[in-house]
Each structure stands twice: as structure tokens, then as C-alpha cells.
VOBA-1610 file (N, C-alpha, C; in pm, whole numbers, padded with zeros to 5 digits, always signed):
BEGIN
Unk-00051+05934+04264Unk-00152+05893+04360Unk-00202+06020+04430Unk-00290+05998+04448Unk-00382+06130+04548Unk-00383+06103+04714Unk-00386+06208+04764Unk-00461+06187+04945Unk-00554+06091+04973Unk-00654+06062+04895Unk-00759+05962+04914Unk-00686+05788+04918Unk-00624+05817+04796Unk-00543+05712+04754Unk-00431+05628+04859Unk-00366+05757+04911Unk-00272+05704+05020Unk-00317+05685+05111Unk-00433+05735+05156Unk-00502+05681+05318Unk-00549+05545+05309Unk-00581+05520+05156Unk-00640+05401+05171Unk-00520+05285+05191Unk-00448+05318+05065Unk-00322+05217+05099Unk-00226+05186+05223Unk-00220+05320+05344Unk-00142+05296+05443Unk-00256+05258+05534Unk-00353+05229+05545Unk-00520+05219+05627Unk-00494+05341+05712Unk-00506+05473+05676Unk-00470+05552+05729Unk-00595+05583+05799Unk-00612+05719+05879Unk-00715+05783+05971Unk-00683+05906+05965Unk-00760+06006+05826Unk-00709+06157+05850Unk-00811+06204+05973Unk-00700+06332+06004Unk-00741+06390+06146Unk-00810+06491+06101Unk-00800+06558+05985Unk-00874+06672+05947Unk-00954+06677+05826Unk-01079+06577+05870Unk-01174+06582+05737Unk-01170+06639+05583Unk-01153+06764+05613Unk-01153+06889+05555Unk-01069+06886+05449Unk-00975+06834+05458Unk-00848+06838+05414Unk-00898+06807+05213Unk-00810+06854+05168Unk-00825+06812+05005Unk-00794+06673+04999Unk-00864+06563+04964Unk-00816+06465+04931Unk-00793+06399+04775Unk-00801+06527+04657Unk-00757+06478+04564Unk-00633+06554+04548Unk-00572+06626+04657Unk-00408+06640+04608Unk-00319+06567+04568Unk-00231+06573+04470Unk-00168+06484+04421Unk-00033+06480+04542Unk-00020+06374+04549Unk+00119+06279+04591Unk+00218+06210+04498Unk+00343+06281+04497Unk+00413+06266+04374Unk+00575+06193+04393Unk+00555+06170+04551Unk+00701+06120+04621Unk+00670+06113+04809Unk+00758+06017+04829Unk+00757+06073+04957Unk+00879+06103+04992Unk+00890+06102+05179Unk+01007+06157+05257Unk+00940+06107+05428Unk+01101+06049+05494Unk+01048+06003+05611Unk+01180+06053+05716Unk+01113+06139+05819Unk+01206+06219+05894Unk+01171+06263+06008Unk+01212+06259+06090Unk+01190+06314+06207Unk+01290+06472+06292Unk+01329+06485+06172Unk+01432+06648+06222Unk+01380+06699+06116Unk+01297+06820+06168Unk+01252+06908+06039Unk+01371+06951+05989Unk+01478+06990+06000Unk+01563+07095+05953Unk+01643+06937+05855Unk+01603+06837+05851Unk+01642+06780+05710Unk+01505+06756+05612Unk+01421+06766+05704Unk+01296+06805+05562Unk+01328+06921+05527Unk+01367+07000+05557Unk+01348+07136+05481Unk+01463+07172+05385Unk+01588+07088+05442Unk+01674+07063+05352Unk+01675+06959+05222Unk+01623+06859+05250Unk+01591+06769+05153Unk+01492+06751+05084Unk+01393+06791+05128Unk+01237+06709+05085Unk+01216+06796+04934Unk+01149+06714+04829Unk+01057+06830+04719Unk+00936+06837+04719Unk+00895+06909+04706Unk+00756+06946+04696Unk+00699+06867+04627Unk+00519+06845+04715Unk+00435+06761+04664Unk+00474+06609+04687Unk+00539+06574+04813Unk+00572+06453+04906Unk+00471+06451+04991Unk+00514+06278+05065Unk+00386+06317+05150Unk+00467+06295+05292Unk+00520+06340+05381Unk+00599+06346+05512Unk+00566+06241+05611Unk+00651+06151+05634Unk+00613+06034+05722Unk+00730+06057+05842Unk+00637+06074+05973Unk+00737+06161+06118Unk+00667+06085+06209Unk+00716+06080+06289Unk+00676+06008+06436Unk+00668+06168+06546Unk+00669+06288+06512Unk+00662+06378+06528Unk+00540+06418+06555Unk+00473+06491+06646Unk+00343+06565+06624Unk+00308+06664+06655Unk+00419+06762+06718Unk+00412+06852+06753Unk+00378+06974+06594Unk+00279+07092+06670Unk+00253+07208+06509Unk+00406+07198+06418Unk+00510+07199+06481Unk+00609+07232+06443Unk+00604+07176+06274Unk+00566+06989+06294Unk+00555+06951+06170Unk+00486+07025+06068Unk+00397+07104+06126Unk+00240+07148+06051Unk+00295+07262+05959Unk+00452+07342+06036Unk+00457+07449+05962Unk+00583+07446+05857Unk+00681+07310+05933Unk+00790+07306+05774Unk+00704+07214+05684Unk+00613+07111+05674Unk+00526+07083+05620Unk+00496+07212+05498Unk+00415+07266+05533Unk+00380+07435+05520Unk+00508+07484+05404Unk+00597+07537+05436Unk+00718+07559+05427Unk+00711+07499+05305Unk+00768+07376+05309Unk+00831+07250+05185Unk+00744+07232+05084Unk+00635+07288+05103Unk+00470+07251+04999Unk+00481+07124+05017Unk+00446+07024+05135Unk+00429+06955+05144Unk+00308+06847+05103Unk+00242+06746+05017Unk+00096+06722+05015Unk+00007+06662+05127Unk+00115+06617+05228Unk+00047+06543+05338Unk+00150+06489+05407Unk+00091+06496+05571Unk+00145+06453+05647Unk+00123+06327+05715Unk+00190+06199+05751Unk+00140+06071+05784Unk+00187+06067+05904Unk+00154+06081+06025Unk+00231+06050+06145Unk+00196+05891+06194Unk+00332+05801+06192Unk+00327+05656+06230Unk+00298+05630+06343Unk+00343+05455+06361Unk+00305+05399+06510Unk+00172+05418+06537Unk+00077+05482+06468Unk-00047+05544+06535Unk-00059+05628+06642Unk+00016+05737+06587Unk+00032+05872+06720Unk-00067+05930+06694Unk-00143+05999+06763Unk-00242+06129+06765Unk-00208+06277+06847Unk-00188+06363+06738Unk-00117+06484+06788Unk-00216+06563+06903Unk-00153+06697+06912Unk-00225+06753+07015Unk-00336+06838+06908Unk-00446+06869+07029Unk-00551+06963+06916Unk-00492+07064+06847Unk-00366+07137+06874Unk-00290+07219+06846Unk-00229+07217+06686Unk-00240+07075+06674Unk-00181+07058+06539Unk-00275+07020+06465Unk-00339+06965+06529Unk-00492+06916+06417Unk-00520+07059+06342Unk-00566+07135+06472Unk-00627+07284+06390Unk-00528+07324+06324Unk-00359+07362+06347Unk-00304+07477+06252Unk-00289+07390+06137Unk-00300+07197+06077Unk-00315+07134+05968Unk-00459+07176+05887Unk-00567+07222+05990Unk-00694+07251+05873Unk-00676+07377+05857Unk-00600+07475+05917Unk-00565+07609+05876Unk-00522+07622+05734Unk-00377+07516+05765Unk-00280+07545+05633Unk-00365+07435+05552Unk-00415+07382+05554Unk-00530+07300+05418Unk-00415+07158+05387Unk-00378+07109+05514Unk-00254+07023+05480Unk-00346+06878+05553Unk-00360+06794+05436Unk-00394+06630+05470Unk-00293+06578+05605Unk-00365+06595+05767Unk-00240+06504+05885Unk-00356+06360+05866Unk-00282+06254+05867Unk-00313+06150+05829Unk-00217+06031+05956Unk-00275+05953+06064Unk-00242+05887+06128Unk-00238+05733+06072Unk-00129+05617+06103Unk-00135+05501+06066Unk-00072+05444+06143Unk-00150+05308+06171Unk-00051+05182+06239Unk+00078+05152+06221Unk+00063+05161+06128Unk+00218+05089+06080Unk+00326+05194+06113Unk+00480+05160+06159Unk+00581+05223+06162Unk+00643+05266+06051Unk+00743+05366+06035Unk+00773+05460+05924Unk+00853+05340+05797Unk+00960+05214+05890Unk+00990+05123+05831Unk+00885+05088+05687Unk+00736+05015+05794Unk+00691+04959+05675Unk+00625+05062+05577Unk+00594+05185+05642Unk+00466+05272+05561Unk+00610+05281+05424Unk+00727+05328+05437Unk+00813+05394+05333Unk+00805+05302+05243Unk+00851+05140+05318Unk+00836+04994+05191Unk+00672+05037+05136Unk+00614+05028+05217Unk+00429+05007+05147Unk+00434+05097+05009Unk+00451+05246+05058Unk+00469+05353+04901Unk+00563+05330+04825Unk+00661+05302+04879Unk+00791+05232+04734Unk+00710+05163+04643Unk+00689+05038+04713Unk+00638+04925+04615Unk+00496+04963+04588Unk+00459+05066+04598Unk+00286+05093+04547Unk+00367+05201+04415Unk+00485+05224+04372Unk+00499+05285+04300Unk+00547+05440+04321Unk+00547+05519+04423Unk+00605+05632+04506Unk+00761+05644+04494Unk+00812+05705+04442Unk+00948+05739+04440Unk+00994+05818+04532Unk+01119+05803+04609Unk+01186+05907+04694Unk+01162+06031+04651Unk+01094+06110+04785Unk+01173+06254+04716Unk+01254+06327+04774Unk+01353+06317+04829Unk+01449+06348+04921Unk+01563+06338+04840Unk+01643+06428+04846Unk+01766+06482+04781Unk+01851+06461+04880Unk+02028+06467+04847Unk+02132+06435+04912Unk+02210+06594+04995Unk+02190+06578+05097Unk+02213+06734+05123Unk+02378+06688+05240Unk+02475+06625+05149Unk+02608+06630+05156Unk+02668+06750+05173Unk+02738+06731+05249Unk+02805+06888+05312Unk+02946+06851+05381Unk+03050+06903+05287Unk+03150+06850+05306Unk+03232+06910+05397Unk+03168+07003+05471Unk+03248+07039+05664Unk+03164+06944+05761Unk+03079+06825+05730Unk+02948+06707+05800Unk+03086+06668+05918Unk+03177+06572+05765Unk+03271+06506+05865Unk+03192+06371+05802Unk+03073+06355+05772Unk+03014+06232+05704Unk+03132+06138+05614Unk+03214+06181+05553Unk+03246+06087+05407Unk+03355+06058+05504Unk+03413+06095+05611Unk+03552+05994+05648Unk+03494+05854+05786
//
């Protein structure tokens, strides 16, 4: 699926016209601590955060991300709008919460792209 493609399916509202909208979208990932996108995510996802600070704009950046979806219908600061048409990165706003947007791309065919970043000093497995 492409940028065009996913705005339409989440009834999205990109913030930065500009943006490429035939980049391909090849997985997603839904997170709100960059430092597990950057650990997990693969490239060419499309990042679903309740986040809006630039911060997203630049592990985004980072991860070769294809697009960013911020839920609930948040609208970031101008701060992030511009450094998203800088880095040529689709920020894309939607109603819906991260719950349903992740079901919506599953079942539109979107596969996880988030890897298991197990770390066995976590303390997780006991």
C-alpha cells in the first residue's frame, strides 16, 4: 500500500501536503517510546504514536520510516509539521485511537513490522 492509500483507509488528514504520497508502506509499528522504535521497527513502516513532539520527526528519520500517523486526532506543534516537510516524511493525523488504526491495517492486509527486542538482563521472562 502507498501514503495515499493509507490516508484514505485510516480517514486520515496529512499535515504536510508536500509529502510523497506514493511511498510505499510495507508494515507497520505502534509506539509511543522512541527508543523501542528504534529498537524494533523495520524500515518502510508507517509509525502510529500519540506523540507529537519533532522528536518523532527525527527517530522516524532515523528508522527510514514511510510515515507517520499520530492518533486520537492530535495536531502537533508547527515545529514538527516543518522538520516532517524537511525530512520529506508523510505526518498524517486520524480519529481513531492507535487500538483501532493497528486492527484497521492488520485486516487491510499490513503486517507487523516490529521485531522482538528481548533482552535477557529486562527481568521480562520471570
Amino acid at each position: 500500500m502507498n501514503v495515499s492509500e493509507l490516508i484514505s483507509l485510516i480517514d486520515g488528514n496529512l499535515l504536510n501536503p508536500d509529502a510523497n504520497l506514493n511511498r510505499e508502506v510495507k508494515g507497520g509499528c505502534g509506539a509511543d517510546l522512541m527508543s523501542d522504535v528504534l529498537a524494533s521497527i523495520k524500515p518502510e513502516a508507517v509509525l502510529l504514536t500519540g506523540l507529537c513532539n519533532p522528536q518523532v520527526v527525527r527517530t522516524a528519520q532515523m528508522a527510514d520510516v514511510a510515515a507517520i500517523v499520530l492518533v486520537r486526532g492530535k495536531v502537533p506543534p508547527s515545529e514538527t509539521i516543518e522538520l516532517a516537510k524537511a525530512e520529506h516524511i508523510a505526518l498524517i493525523s486520524s480519529r481513531y485511537g492507535m487500538f483501532e488504526l493497528c486492527g484497521r491495517l492488520y485486516q487491510a492486509g499490513l503486517p507487523s513490522f516490529e521485531v522482538s527486542v528481548s533482552d535477557p538482563e529486562c527481568g521480562c521472562e520471570e
